[in-house]
LOMIRO-650706 format. One record per residue (C-alpha): residue number from 0; residue in three letters; x, y, z. Coordinates in Angstrom, 1 decimal, padded with zeros to 4 digits, always signed. Example, Ala and Ser with C-alpha at 12.3 -4.5 7.8 and 13.67 -1.06 7.14 Angstrom:
# LOMIRO-650706
R  nr rest   east  north     up
R   0  ALA +012.3 -004.5 +007.8
R   1  SER +013.7 -001.1 +007.1
# end
This chain:
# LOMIRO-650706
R  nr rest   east  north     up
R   0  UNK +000.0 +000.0 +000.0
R   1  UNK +002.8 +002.4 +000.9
R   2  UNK +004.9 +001.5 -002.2
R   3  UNK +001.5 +002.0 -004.3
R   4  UNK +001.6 +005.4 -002.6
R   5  UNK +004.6 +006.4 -002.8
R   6  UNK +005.2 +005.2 -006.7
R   7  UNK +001.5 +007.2 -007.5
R   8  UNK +003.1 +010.2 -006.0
R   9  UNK +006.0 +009.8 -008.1
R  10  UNK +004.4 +010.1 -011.4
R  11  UNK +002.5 +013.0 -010.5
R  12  UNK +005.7 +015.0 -009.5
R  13  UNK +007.0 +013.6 -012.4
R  14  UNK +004.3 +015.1 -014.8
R  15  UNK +004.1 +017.9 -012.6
R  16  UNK +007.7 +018.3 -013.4
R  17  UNK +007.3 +017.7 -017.1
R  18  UNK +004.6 +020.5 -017.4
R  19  UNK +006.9 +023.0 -015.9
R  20  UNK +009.7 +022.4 -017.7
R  21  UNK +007.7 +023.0 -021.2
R  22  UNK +006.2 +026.3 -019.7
R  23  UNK +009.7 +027.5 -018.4
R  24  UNK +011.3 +026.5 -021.6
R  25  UNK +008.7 +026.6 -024.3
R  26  UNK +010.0 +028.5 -027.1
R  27  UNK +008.6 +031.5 -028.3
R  28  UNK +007.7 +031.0 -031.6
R  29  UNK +005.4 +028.4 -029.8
R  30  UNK +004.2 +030.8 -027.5
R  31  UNK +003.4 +033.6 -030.6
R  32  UNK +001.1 +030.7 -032.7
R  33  UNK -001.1 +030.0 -029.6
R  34  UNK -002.0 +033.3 -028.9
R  35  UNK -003.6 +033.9 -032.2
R  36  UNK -001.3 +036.9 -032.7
R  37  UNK +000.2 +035.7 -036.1
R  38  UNK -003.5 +035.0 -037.3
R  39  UNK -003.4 +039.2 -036.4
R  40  UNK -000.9 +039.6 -038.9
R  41  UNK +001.8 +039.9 -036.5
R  42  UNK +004.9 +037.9 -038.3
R  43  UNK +008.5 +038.0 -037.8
R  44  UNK +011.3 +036.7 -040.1
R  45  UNK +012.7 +034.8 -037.6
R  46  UNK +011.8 +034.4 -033.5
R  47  UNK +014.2 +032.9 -030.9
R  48  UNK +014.3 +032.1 -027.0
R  49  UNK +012.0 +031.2 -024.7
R  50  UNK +008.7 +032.8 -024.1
R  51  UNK +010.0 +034.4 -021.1
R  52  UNK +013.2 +035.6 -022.8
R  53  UNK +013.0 +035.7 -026.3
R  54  UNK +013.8 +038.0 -030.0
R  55  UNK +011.6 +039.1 -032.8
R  56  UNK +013.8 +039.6 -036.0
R  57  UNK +012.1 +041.9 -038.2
R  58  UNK +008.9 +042.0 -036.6
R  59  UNK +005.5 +043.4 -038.7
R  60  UNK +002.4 +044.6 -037.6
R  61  UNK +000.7 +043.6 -041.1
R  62  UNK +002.4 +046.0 -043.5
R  63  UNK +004.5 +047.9 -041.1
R  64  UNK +007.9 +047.1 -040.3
R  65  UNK +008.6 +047.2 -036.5
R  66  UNK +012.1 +045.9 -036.7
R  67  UNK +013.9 +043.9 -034.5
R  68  UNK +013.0 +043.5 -030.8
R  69  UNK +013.1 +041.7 -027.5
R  70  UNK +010.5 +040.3 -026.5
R  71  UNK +009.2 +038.2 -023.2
R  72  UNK +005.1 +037.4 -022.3
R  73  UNK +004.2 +038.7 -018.8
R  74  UNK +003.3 +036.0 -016.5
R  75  UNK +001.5 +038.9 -014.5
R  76  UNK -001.4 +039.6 -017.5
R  77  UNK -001.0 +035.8 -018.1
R  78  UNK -002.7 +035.1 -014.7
R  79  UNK -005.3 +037.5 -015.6
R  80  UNK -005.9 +035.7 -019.1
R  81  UNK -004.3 +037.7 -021.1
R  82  UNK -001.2 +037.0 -023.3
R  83  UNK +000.7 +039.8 -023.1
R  84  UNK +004.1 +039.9 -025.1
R  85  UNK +006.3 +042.7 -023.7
R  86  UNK +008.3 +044.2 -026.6
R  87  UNK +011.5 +046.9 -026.6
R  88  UNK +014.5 +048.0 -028.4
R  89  UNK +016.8 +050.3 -026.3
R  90  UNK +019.9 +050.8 -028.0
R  91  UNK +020.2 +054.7 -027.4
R  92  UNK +018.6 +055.3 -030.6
R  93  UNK +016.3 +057.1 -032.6
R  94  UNK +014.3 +054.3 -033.1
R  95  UNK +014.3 +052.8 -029.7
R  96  UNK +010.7 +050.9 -029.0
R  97  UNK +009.1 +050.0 -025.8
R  98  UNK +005.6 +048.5 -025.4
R  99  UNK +003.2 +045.2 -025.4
R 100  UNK +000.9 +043.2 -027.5
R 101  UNK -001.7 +042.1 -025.9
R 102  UNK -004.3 +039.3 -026.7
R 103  UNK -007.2 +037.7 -024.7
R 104  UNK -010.9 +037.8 -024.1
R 105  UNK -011.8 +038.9 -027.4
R 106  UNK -009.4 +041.8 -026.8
R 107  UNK -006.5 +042.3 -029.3
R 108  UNK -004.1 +045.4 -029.3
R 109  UNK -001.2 +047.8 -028.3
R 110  UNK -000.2 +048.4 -024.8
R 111  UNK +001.7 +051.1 -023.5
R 112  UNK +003.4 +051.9 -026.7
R 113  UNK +006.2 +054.6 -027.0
R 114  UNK +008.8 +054.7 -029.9
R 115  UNK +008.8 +055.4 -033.5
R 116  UNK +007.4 +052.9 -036.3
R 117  UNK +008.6 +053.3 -039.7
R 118  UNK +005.7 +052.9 -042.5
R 119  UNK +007.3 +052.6 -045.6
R 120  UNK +004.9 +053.0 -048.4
R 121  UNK +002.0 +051.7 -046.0
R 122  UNK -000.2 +055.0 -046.5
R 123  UNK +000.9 +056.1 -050.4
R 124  UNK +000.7 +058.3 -052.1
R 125  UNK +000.1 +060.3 -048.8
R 126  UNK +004.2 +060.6 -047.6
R 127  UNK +003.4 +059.2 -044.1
R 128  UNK +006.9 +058.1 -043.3
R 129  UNK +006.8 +057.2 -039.5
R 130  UNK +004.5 +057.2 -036.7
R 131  UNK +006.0 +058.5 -033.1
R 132  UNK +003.8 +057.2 -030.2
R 133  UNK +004.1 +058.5 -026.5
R 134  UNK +002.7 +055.6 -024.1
R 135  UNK +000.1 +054.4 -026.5
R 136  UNK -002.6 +051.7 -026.0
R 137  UNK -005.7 +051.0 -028.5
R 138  UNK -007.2 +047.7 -028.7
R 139  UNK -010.2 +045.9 -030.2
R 140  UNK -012.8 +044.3 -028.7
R 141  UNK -014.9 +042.0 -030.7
R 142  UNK -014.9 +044.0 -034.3
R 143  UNK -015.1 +047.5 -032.4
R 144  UNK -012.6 +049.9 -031.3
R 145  UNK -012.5 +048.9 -027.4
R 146  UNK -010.0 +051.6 -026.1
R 147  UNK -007.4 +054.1 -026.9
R 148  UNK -005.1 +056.7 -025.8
R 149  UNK -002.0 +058.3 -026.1
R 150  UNK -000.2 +060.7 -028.5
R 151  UNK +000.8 +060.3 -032.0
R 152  UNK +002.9 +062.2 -034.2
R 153  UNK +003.1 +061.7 -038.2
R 154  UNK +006.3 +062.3 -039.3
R 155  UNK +006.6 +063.3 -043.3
R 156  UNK +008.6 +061.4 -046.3
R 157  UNK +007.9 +064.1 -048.8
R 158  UNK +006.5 +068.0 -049.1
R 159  UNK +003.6 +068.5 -051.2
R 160  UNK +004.0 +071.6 -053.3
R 161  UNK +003.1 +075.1 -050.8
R 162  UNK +003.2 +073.3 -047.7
R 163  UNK +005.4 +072.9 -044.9
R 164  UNK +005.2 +069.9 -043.0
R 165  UNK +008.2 +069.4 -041.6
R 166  UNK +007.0 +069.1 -038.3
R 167  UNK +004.3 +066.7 -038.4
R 168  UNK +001.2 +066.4 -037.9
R 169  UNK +000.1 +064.9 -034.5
R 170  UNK -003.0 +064.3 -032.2
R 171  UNK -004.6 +062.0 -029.7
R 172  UNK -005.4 +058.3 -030.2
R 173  UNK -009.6 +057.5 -030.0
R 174  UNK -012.6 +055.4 -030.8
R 175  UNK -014.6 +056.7 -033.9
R 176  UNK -017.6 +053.6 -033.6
R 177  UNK -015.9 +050.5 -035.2
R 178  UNK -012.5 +051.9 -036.3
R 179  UNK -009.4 +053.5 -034.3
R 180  UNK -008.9 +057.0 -035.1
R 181  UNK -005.9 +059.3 -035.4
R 182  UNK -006.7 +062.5 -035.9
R 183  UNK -003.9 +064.4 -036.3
R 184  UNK -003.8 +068.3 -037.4
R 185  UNK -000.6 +070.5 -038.3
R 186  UNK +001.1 +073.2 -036.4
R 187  UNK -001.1 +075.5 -038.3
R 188  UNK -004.3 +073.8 -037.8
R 189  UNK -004.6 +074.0 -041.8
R 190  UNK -003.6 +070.7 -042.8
R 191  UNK -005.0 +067.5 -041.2
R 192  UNK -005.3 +064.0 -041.5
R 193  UNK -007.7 +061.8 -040.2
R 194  UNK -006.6 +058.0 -040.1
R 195  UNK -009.1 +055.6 -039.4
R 196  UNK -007.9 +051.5 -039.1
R 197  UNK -010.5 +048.5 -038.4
R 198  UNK -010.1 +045.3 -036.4
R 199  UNK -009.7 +043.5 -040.1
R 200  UNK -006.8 +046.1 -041.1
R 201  UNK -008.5 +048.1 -043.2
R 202  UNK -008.0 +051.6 -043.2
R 203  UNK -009.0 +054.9 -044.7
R 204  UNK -006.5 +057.6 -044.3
R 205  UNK -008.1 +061.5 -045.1
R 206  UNK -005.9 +064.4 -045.7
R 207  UNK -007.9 +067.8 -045.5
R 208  UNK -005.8 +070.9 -046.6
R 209  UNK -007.8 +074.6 -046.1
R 210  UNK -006.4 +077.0 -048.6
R 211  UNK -008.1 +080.3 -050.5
R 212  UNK -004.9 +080.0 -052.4
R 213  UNK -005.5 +078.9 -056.2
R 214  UNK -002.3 +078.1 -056.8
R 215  UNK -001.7 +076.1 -054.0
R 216  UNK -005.2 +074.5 -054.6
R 217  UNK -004.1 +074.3 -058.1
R 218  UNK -000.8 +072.5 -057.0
R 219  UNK -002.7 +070.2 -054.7
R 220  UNK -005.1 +069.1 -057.2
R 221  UNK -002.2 +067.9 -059.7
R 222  UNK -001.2 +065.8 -056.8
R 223  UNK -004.7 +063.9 -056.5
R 224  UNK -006.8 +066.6 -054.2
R 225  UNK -010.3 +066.9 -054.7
R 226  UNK -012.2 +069.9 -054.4
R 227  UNK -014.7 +070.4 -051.2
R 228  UNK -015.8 +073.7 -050.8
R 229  UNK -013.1 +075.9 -049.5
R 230  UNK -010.7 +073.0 -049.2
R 231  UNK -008.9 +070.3 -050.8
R 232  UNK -009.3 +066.5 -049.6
R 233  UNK -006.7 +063.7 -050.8
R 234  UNK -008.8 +060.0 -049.7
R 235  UNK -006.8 +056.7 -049.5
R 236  UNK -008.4 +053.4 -048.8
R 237  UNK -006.3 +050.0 -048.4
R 238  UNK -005.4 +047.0 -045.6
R 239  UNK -002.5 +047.0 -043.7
# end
């Protein structure tokens, strides 16, 4: 009977032991595919480590390149049912990247986000080169817009002809219904774009320029601006 006990108890520690060692040591590439993040469009051309200490190389948030990152899922969120992958890049430079994603409970987003994200051609032909977040969070719940906060700046590739955007155009992240909106205006308050993204990816980018001047507005419609009343408005529709 004792032996029967004892032997029982050994198996259990045994599995017991088992189970922890793939937890402690499961990698994170594992890790990534259960939590439904890469059915997000969250890829990465390569991942290494654990999920507790891992790496990202060249990690994209559907069409945007986030670059290379640390990464490691907090076991804090984990215990609240959430998988939460903490990400960061401090290297002392100008694109370091701090923040989480976050998935669980029909909740999928950005936590705490503050660093620069190039966007390539993401947004042509408007010449949205970067977005600069300060201690961002946005996430969906269900197909809606759940949350969001924080401050974004849009940094420019290009110049369109008469205007000076050199320093960006920036605003507060919120909910518009469905969709996540940026809405981000100019130093001037003359030019402003309002940036709109759904839980699919979709997105539908407005850029509003007020002008009386006909040359500029002249300018501005050779470059794809319609006409609306005292203003010209560029629309562009695609999936990140």
């Amino acid at each position: 009977m004792t032996r029967l006990g004892w032997s029982r108890r050994t198996r259990i520690g045994i599995v017991l032991l088992f189970v922890l060692g793939l937890i402690l040591f499961m990698p994170m590439r594992i890790a990534l595919g259960l939590s439904g993040l890469e059915r997000l469009g969250v890829a990465a051309r390569e991942v290494r480590g654990t999920l507790w200490s891992g790496r990202m190389d060249q990690l994209m948030l559907g069409t945007m390149p986030v670059g290379t990152v640390n990464a490691a899922l907090s076991p804090v969120q984990l215990l609240m049912g959430r998988a939460r992958f903490d990400i960061w890049r401090r290297q002392g430079a100008a694109d370091d990247l701090s923040g989480a994603l976050t998935v669980g409970f029909g909740r999928v987003g950005i936590d705490d986000v503050t660093g620069t994200v190039p966007l390539g051609r993401s947004f042509a032909p408007l010449p949205i080169a970067s977005l600069a977040m300060e201690d961002v969070t946005a996430y969906f719940t269900g197909d809606r817009c759940g949350h969001a906060e924080g401050r974004v700046r849009a940094q420019m590739a290009g110049q369109f002809p008469g205007l000076n955007l050199t320093q960006g155009l920036s605003g507060v992240a919120n909910c518009d219904g469905e969709a996540l909106l940026l809405p981000l205006v100019s130093q001037s308050g003359l030019e402003k774009i309002n940036l709109r993204i759904w839980r699919s990816g979709r997105y539908v980018a407005e850029m509003r320029v007020e002008t009386a001047d006909a040359a500029l507005g002249d300018a501005l419609a050779k470059a794809g601006f319609a006409g609306t009343g005292g203003a010209r408005v560029l629309t562009v529709e695609g999936t990140l």
